[in-house]
N, CA, C, O and CB atoms as a CASP TS submission, in Angstrom:
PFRMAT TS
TARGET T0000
AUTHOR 0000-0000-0000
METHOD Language model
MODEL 1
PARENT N/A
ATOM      1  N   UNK     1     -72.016  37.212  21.183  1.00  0.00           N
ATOM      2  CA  UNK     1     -71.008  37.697  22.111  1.00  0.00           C
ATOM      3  C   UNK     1     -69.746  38.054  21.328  1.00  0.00           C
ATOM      4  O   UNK     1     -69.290  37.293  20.475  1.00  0.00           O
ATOM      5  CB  UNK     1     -70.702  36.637  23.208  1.00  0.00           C
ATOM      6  N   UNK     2     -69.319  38.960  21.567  1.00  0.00           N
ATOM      7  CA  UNK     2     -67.799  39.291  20.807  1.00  0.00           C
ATOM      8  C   UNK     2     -66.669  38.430  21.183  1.00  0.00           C
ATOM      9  O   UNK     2     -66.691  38.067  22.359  1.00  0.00           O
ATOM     10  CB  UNK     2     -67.238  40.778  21.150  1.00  0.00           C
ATOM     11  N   UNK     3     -65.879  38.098  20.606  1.00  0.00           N
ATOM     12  CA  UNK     3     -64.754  37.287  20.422  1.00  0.00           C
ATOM     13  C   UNK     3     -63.637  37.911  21.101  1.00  0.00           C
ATOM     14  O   UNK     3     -63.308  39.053  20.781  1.00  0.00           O
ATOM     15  CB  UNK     3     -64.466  37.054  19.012  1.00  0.00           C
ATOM     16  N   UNK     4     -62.953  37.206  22.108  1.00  0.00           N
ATOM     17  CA  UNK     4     -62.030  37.884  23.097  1.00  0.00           C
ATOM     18  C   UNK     4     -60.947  36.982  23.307  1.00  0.00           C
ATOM     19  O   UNK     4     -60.715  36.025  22.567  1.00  0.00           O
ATOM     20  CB  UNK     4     -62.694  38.246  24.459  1.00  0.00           C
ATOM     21  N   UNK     5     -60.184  37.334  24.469  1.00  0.00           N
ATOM     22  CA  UNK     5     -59.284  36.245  24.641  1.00  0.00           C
ATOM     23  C   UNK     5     -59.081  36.876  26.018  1.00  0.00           C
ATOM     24  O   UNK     5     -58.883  37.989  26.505  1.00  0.00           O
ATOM     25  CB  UNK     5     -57.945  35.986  23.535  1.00  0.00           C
ATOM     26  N   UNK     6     -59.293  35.041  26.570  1.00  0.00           N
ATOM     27  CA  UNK     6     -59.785  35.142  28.343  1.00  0.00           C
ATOM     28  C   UNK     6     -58.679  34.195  28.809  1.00  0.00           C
ATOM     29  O   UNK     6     -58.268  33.156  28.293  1.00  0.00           O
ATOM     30  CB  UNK     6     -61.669  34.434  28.893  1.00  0.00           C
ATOM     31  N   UNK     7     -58.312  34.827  29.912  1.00  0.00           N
ATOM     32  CA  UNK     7     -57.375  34.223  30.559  1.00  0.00           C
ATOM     33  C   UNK     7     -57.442  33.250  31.808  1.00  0.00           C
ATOM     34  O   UNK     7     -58.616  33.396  32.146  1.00  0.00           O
ATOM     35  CB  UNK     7     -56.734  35.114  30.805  1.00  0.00           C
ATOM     36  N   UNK     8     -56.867  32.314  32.727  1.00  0.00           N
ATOM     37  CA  UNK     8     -57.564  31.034  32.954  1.00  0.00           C
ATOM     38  C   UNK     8     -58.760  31.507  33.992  1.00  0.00           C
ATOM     39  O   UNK     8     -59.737  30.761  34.057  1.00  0.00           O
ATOM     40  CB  UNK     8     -56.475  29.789  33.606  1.00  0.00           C
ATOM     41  N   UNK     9     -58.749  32.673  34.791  1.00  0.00           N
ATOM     42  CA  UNK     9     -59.411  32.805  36.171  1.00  0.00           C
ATOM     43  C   UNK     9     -60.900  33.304  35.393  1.00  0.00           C
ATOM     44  O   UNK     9     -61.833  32.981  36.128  1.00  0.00           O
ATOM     45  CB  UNK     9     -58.520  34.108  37.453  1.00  0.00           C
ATOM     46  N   UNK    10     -61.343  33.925  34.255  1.00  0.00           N
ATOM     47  CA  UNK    10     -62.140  34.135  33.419  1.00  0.00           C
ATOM     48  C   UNK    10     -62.647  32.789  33.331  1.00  0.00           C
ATOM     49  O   UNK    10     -63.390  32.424  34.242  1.00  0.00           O
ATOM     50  CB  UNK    10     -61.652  34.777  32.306  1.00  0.00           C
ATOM     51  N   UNK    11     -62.261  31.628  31.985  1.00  0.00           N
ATOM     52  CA  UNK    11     -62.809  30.621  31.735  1.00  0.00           C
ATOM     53  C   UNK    11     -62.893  29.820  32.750  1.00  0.00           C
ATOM     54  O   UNK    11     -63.376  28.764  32.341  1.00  0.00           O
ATOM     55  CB  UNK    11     -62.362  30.146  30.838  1.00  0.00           C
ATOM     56  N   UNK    12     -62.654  29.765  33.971  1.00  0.00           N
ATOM     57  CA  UNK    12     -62.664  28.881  34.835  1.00  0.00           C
ATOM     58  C   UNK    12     -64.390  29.338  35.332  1.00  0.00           C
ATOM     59  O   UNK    12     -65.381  28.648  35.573  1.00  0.00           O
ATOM     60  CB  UNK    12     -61.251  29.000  35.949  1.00  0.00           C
ATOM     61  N   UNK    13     -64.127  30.909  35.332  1.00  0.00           N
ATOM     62  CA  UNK    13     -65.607  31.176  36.289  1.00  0.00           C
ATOM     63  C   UNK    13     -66.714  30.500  35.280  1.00  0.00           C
ATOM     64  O   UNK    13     -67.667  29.780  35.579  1.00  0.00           O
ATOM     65  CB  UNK    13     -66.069  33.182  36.624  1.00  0.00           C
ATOM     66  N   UNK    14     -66.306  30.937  34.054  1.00  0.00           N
ATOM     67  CA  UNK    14     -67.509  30.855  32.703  1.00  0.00           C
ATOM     68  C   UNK    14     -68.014  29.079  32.946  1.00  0.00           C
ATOM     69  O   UNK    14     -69.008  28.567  32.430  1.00  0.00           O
ATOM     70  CB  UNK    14     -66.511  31.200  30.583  1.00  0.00           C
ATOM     71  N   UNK    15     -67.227  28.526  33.674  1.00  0.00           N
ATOM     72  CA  UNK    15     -67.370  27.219  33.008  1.00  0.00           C
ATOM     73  C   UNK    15     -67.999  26.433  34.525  1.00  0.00           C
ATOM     74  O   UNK    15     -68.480  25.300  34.514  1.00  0.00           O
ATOM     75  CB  UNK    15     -65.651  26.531  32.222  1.00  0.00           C
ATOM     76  N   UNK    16     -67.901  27.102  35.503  1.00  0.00           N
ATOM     77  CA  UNK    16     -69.025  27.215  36.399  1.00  0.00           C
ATOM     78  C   UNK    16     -68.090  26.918  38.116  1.00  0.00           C
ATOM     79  O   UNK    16     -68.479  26.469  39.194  1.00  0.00           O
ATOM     80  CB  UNK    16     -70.437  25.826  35.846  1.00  0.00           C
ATOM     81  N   UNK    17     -66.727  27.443  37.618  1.00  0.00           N
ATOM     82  CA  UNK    17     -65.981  27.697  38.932  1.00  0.00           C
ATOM     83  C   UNK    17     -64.994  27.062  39.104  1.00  0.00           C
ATOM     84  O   UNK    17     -64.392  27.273  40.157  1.00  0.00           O
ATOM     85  CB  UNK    17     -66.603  27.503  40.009  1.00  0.00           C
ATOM     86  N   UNK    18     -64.454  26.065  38.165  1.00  0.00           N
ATOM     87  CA  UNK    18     -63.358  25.116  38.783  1.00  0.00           C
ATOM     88  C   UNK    18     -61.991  25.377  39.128  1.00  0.00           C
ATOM     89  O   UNK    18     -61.382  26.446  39.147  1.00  0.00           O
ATOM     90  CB  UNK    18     -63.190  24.163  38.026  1.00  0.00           C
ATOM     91  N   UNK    19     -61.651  24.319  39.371  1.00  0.00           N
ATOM     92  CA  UNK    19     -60.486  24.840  39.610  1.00  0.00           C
ATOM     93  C   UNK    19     -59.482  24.924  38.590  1.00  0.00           C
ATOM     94  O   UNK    19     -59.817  24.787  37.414  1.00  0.00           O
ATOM     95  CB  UNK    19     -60.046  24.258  40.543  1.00  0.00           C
ATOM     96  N   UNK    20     -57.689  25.241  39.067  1.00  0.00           N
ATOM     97  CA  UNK    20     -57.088  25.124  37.844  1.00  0.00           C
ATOM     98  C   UNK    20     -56.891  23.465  37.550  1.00  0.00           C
ATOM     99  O   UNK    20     -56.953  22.983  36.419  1.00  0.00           O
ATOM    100  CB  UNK    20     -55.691  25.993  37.875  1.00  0.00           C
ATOM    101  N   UNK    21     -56.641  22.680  38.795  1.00  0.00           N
ATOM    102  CA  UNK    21     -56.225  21.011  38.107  1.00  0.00           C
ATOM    103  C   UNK    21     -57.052  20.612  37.576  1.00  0.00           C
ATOM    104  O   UNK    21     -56.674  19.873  36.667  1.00  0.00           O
ATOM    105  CB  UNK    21     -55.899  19.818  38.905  1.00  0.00           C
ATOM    106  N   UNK    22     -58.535  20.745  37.683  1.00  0.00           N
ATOM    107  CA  UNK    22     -59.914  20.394  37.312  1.00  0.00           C
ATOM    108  C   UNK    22     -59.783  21.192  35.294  1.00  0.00           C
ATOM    109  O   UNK    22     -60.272  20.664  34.296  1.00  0.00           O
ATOM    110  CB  UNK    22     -61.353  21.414  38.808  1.00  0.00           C
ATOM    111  N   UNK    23     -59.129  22.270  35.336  1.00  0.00           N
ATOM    112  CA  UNK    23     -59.034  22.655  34.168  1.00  0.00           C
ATOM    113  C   UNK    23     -58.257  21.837  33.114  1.00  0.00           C
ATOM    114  O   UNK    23     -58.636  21.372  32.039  1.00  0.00           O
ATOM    115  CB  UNK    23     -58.607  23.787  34.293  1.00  0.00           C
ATOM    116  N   UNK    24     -56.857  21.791  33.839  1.00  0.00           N
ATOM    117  CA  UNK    24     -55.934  20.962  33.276  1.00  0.00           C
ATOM    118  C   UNK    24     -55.844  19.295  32.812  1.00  0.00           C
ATOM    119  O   UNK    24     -55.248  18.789  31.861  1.00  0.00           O
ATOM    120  CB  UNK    24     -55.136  21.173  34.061  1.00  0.00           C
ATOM    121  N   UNK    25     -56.668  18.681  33.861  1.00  0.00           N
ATOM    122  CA  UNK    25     -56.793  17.535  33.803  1.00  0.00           C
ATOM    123  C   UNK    25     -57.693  17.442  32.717  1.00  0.00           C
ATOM    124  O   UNK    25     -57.407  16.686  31.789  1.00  0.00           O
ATOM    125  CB  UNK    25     -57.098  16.982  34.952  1.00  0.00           C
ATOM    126  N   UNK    26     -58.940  18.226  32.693  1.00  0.00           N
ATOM    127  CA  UNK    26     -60.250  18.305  30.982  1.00  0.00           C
ATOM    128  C   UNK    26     -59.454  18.440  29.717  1.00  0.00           C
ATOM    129  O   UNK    26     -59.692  17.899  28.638  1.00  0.00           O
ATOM    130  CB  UNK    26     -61.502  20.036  30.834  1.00  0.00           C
ATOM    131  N   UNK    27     -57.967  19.663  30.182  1.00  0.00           N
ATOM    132  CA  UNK    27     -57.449  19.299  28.715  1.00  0.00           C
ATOM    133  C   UNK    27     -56.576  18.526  28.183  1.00  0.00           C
ATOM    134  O   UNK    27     -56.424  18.395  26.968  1.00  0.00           O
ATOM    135  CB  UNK    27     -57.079  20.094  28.218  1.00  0.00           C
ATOM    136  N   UNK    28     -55.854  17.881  29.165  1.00  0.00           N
ATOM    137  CA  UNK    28     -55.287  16.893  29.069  1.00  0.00           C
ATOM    138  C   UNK    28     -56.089  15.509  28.522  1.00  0.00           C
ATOM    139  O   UNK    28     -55.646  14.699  27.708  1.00  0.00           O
ATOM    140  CB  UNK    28     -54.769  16.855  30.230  1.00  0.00           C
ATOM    141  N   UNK    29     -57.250  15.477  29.127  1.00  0.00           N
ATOM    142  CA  UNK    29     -58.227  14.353  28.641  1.00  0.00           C
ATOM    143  C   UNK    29     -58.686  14.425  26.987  1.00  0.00           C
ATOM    144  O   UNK    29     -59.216  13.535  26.322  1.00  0.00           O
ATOM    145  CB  UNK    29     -59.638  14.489  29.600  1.00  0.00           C
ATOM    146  N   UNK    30     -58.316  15.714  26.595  1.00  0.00           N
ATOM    147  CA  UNK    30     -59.162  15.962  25.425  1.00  0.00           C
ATOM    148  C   UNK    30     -60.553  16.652  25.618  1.00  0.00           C
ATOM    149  O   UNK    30     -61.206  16.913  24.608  1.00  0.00           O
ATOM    150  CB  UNK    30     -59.388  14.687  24.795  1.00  0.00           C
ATOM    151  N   UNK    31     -61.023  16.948  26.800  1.00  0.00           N
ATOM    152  CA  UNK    31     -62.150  17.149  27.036  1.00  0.00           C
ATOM    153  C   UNK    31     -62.499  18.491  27.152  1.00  0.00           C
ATOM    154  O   UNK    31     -63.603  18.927  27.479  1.00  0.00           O
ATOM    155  CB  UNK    31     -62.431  16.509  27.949  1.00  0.00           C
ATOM    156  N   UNK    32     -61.244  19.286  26.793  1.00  0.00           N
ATOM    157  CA  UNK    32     -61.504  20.877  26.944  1.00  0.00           C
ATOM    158  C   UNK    32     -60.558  22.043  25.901  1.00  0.00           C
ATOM    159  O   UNK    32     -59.439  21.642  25.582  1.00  0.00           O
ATOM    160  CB  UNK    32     -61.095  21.225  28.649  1.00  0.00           C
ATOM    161  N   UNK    33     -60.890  23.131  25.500  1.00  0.00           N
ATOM    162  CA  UNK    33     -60.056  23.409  24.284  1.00  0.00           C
ATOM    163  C   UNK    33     -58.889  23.443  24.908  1.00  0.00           C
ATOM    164  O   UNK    33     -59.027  23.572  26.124  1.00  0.00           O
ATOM    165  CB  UNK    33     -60.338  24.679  23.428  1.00  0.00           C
ATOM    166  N   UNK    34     -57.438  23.356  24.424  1.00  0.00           N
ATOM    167  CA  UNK    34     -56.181  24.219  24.849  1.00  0.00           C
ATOM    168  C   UNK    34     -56.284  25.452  24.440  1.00  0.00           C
ATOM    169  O   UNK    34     -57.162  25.936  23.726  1.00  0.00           O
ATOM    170  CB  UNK    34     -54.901  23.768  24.357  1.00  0.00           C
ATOM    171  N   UNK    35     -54.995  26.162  25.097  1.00  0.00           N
ATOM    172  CA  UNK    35     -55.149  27.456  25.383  1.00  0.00           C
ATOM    173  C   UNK    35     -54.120  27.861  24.262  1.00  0.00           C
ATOM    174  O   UNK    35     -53.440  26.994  23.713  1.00  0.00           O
ATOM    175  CB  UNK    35     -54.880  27.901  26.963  1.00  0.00           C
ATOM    176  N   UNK    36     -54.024  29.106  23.955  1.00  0.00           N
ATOM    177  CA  UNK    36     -52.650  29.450  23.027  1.00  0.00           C
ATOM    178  C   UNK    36     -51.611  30.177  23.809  1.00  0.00           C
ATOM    179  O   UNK    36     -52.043  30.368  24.946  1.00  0.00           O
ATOM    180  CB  UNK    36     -52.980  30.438  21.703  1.00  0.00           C
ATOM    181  N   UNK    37     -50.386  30.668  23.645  1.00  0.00           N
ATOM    182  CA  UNK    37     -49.561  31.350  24.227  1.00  0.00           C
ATOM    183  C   UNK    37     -49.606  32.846  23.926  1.00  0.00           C
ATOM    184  O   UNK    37     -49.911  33.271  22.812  1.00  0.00           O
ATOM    185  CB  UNK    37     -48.440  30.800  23.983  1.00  0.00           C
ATOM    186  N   UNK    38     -49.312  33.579  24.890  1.00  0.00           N
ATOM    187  CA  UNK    38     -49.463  34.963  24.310  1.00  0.00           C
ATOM    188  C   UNK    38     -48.339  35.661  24.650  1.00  0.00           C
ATOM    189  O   UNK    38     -47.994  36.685  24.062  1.00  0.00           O
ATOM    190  CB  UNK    38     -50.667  35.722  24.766  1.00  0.00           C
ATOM    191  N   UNK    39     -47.634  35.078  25.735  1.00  0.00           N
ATOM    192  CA  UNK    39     -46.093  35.624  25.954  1.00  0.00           C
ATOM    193  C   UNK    39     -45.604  34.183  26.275  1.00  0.00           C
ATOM    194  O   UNK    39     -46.095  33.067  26.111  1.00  0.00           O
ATOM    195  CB  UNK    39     -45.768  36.940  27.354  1.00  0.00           C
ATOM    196  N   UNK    40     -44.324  34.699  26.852  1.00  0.00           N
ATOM    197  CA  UNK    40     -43.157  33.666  27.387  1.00  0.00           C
ATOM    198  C   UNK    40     -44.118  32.725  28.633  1.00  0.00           C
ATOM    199  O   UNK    40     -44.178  31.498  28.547  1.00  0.00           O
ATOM    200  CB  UNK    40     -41.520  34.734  28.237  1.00  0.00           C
ATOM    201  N   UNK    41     -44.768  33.427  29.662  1.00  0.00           N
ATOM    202  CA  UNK    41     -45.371  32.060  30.326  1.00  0.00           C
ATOM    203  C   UNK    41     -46.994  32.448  30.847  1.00  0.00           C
ATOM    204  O   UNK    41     -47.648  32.248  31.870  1.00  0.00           O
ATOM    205  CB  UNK    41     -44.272  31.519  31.849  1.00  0.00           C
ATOM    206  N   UNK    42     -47.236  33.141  29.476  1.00  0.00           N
ATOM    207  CA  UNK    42     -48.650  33.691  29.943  1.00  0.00           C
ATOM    208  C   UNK    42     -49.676  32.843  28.649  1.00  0.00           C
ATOM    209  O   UNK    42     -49.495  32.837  27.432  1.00  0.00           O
ATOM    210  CB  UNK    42     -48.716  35.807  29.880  1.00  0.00           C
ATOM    211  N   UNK    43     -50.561  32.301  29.309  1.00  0.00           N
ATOM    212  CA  UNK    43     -51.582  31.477  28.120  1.00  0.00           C
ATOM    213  C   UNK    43     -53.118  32.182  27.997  1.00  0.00           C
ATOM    214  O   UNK    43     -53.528  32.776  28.995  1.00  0.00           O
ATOM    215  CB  UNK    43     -51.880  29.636  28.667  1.00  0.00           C
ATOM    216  N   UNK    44     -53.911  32.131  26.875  1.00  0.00           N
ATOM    217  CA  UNK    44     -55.318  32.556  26.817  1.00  0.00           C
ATOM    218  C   UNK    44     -55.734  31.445  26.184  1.00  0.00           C
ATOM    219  O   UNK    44     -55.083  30.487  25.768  1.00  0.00           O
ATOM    220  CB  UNK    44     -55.699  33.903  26.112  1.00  0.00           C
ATOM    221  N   UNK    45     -57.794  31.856  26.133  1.00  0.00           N
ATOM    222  CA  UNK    45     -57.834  30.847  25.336  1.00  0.00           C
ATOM    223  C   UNK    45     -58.942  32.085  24.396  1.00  0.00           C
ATOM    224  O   UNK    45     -59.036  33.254  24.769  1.00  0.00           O
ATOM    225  CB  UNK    45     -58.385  29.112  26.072  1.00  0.00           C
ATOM    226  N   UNK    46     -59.633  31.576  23.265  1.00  0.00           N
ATOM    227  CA  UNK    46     -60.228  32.495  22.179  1.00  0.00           C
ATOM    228  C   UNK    46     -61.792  32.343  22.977  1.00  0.00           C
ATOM    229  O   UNK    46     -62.415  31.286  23.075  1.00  0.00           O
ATOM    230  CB  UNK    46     -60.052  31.831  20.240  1.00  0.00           C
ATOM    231  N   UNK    47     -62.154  33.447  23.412  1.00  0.00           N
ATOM    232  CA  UNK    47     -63.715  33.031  23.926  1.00  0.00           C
ATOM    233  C   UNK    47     -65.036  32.387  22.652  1.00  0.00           C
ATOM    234  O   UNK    47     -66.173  32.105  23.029  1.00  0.00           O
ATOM    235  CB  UNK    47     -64.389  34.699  24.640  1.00  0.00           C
ATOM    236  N   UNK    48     -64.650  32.269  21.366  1.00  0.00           N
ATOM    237  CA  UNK    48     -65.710  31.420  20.757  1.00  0.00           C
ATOM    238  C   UNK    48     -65.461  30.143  21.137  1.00  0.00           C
ATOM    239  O   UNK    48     -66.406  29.477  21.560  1.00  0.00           O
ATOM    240  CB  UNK    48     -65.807  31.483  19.293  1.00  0.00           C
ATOM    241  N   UNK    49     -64.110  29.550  21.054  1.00  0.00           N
ATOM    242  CA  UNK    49     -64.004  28.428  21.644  1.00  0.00           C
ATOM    243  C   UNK    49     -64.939  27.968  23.044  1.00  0.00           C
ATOM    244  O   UNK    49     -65.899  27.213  23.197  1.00  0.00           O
ATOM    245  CB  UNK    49     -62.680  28.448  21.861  1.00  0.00           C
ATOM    246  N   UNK    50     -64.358  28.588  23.704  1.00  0.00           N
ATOM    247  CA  UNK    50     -64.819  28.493  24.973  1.00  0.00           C
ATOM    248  C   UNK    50     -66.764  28.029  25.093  1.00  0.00           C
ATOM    249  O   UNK    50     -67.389  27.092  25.591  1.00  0.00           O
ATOM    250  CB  UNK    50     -64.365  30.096  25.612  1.00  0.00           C
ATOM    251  N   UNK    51     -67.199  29.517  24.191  1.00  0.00           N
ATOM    252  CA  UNK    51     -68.584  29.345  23.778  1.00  0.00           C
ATOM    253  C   UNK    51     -69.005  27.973  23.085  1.00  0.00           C
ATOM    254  O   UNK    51     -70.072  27.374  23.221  1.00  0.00           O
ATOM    255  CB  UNK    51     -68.882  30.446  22.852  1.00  0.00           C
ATOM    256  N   UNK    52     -68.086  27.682  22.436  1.00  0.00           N
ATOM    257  CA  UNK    52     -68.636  26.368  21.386  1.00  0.00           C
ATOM    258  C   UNK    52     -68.602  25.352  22.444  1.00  0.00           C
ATOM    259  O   UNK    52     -69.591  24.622  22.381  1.00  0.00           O
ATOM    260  CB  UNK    52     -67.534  25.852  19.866  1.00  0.00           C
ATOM    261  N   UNK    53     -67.617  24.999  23.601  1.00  0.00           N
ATOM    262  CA  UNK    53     -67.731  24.024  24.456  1.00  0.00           C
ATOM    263  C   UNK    53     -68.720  24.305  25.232  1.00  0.00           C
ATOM    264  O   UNK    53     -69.170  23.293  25.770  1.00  0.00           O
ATOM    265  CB  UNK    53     -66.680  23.759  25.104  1.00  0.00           C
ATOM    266  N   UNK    54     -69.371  25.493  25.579  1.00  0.00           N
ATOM    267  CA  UNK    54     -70.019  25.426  26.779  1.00  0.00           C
ATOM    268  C   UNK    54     -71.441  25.242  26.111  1.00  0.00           C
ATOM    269  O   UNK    54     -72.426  25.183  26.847  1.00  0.00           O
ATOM    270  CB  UNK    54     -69.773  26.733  27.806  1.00  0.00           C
ATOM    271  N   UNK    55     -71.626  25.116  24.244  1.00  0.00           N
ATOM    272  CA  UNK    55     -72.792  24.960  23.833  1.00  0.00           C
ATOM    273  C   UNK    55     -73.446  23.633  23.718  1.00  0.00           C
ATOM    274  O   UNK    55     -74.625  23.323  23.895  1.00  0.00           O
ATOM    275  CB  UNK    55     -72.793  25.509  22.819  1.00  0.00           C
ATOM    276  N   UNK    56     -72.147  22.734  23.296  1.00  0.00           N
ATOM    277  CA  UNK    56     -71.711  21.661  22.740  1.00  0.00           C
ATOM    278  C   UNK    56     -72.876  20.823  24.463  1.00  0.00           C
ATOM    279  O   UNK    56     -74.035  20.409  24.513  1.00  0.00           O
ATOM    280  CB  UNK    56     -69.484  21.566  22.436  1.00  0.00           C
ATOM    281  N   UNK    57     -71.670  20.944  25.638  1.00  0.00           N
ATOM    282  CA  UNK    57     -72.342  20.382  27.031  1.00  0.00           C
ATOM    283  C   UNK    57     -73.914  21.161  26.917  1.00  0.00           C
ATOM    284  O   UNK    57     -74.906  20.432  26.943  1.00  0.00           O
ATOM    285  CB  UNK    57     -71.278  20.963  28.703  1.00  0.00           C
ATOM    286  N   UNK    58     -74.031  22.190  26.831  1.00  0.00           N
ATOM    287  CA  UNK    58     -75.676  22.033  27.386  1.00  0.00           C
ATOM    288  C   UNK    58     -76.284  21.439  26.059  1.00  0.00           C
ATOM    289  O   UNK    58     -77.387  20.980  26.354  1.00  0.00           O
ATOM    290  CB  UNK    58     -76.595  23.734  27.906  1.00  0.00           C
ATOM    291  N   UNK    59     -76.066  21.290  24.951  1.00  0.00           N
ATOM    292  CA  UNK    59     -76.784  20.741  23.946  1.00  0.00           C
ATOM    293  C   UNK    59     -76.692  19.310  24.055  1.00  0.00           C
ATOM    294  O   UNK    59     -77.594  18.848  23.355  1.00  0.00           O
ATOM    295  CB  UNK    59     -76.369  21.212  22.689  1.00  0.00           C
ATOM    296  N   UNK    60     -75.750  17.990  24.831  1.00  0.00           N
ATOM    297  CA  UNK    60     -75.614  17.182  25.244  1.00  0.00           C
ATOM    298  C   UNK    60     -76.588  16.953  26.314  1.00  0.00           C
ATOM    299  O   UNK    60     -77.643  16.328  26.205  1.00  0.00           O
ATOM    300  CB  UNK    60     -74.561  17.166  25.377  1.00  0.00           C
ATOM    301  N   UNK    61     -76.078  17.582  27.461  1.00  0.00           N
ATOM    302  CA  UNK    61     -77.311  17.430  28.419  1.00  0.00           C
ATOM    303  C   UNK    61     -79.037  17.904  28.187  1.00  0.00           C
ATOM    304  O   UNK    61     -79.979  17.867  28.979  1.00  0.00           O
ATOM    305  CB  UNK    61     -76.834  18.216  29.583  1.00  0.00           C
ATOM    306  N   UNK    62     -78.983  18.205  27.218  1.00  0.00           N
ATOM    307  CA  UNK    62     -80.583  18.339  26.847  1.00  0.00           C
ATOM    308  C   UNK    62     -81.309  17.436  26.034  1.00  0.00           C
ATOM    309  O   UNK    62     -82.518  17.340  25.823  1.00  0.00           O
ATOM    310  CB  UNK    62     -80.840  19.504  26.178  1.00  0.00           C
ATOM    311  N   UNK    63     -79.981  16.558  25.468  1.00  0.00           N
ATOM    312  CA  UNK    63     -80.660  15.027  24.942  1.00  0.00           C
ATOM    313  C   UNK    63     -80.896  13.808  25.483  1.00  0.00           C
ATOM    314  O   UNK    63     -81.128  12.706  24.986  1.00  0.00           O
ATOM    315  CB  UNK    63     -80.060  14.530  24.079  1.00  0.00           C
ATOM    316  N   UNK    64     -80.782  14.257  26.734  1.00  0.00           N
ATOM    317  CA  UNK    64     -80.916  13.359  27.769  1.00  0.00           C
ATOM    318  C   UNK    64     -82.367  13.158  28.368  1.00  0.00           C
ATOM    319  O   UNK    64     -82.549  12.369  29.295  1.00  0.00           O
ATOM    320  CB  UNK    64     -80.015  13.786  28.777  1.00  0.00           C
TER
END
């Protein structure tokens, strides 16, 4: 997949719909990448990232 930069309503769908507190609270936990800044109050995040977390969980849940 090519390398992009997705903004929250994107990674939210990718990651199977949540919401934004449901987002915030994962990265606050540590449990989800942070995002970078791209203006004054606009954030993205790098879609390999994104990919590496969403590989990381199904490669978890398949050792189960």
């Amino acid at each position: 997949m090519q390398r992009v930069v997705e903004r929250s309503k994107q990674v939210r769908a990718r990651v199977g719909g949540i919401s934004v507190s449901t987002l915030y609270r994962w990265m606050d936990a540590g449990l989800f990448p942070k995002p970078f800044k791209l203006q004054n109050r606009t954030i993205a995040w790098d879609s390999e990232q994104i990919d590496r977390w969403i590989q990381q969980r199904q490669a978890g849940s398949s050792k189960s």
